[in-house]
N, C-alpha and C positions, 0 to 999 in steps of 0.2 A: 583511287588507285593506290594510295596507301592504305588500304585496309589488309590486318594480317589475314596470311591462309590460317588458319589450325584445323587440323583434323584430328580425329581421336586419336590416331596413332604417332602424329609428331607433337600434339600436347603430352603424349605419354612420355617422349624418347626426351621431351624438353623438363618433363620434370624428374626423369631420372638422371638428367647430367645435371639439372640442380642439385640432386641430392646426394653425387659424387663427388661434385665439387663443394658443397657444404661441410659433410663428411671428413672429405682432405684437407680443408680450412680448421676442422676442430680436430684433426686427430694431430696435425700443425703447431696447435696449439700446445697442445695436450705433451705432445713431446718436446716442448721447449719448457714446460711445466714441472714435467720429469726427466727432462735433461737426456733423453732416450734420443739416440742418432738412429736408432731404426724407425720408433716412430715419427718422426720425424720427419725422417724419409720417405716414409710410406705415405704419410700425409701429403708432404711434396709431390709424389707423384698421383695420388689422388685426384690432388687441385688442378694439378697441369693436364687430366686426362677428361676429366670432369669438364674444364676451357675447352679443351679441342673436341669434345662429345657433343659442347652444346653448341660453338661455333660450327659442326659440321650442321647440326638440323637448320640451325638458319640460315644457313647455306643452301640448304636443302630446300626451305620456303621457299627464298628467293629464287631458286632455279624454280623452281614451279610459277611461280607469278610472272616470269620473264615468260615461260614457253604460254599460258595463259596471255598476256598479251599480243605473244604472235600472233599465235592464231587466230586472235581477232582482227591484228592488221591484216593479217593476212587475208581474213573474210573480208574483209573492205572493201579492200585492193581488188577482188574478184570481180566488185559490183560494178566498178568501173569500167568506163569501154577505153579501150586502149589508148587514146589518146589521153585523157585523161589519168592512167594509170602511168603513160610513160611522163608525163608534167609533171606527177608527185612522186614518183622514183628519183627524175631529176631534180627536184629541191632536197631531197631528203640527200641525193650523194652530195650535193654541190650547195649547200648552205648560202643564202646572202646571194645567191646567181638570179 
């Protein structure tokens, strides 16, 4: 169950927010280098959009792996005959009962 998702298109989306937030980390540098407040800045927000780029696709995993779960409890839960299906609803709201 911890096995990552990747697909070709969120291994892509996750290596271009590395390479923004790489990018903003040396342009970062670069203007504390040259003493430059625009680069500087630019860099800063590079870094900071590059974090929130790559924080949203694993975001994004994770919401896929949670709806992937469901659905499988959920097919579980189908196979059950009712009585059995309302016994594990009840443990599952009421923990320790």
């Amino acid at each position: 169950m911890t096995e990552q998702i990747h697909t070709r298109e969120s291994k892509e989306y996750e290596v271009a927010a590395r390479m923004v937030g790489v990018g903003g980390v040396v342009a970062l540098g670069g203007g504390l280098l040259l003493r430059s407040r625009l680069v500087w800045g630019l860099g800063l927000m590079a870094t900071i959009a590059g974090a929130g780029f790559y924080a949203r696709v694993k975001l994004a995993e994770r919401h896929k792996k949670i709806e992937e779960a469901e659905g499988e409890i959920r097919a579980e839960l189908d196979t059950l005959d009712p009585v059995a299906r309302a016994q594990v609803l009840k443990d599952i709201m009421l923990p320790g009962s």
